[in-house]
N, C-alpha and C positions, 0 to 999 in steps of 0.2 A: 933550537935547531932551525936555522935557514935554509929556505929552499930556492936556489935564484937559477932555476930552471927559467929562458922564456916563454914567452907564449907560441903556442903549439898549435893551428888550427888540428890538425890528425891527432895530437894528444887529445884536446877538445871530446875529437868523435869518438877515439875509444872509451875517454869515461862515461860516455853516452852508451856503449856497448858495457860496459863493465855495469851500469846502474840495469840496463836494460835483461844482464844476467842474472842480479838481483832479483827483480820483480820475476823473472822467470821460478826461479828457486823459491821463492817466498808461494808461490801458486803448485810448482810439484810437492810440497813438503808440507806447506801448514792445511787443514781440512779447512781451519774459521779462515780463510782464505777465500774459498769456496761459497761457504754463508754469506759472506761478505758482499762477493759479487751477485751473490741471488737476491739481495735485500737491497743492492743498488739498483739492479734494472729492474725488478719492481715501484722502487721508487721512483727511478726515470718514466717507467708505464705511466704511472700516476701522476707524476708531473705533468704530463701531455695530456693526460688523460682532464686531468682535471682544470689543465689550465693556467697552473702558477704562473706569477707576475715575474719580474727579471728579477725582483727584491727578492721573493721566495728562494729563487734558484739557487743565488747566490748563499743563502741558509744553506740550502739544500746541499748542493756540490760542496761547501766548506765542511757540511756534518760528514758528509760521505769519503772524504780528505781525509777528517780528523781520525776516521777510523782506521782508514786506509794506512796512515800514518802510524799511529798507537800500535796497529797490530804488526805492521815490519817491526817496528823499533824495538816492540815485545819478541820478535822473534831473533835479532841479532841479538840481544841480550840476552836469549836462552841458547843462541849458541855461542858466544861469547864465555858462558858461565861452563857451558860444558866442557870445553876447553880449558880453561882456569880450574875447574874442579869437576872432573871426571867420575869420581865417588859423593853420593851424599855427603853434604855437609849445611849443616840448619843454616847458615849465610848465606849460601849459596844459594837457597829454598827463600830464604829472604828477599834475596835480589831478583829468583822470578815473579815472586808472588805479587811483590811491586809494580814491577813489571805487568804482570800480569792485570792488577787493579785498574792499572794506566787504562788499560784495554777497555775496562768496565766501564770507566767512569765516560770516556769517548762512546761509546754506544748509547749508553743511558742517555746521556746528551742527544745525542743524535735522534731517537727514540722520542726524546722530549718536541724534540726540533719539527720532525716528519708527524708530532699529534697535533701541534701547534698551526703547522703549517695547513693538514690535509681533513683535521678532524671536522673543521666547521665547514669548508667544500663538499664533504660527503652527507654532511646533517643539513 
């Protein structure tokens, strides 16, 4: 399927309004949305607070991305699934929990990242 639309500055700016409604939706609906952002400006506290170098930051802000990342993605693929399968169905449960994992394995990182970064600063 070919799309030979051209280029659009105004198209441009709505998909900017269309992601921008995104991120709105993904902060009304998911709670780890919420945690998420309380575990960043903590970390941002602490970044200042402590001092990190521009190398840190750049750890820092990529871990907080990655998460940032993993948990939308985990989130259109739980409604993605819902839609595709409205009733229980064990594949279904398959594809969030993956999903889901995604999530974990992004934090645990991240977790690693921010002891790495901030444990010997504070010792």
């Amino acid at each position: 399927m070919s799309n030979n639309k051209s280029f659009s500055i105004s198209n441009r700016i709505k998909s900017f309004g269309f992601a921008i409604e995104g991120i709105i939706t993904f902060f009304k609906t998911q709670h780890n949305a919420w945690i998420h952002a309380f575990a960043t400006v903590i970390v941002v506290v602490l970044g200042f607070a402590l001092n990190v170098n521009n190398t840190e930051w750049c750890f820092l802000i990529t871990a907080i991305a990655l998460v940032f990342i993993s948990e939308m993605l985990n989130t259109a693929i739980e409604f993605l699934t819902d839609i595709v399968s409205p009733h229980y169905d064990p594949k279904a449960k398959k594809v969030k929990d993956v999903a889901a994992g995604a999530v974990l394995i992004s934090a645990i990182a991240a977790v690693v990242i921010g002891v790495i970064i901030f444990l010997p600063k504070i010792l």
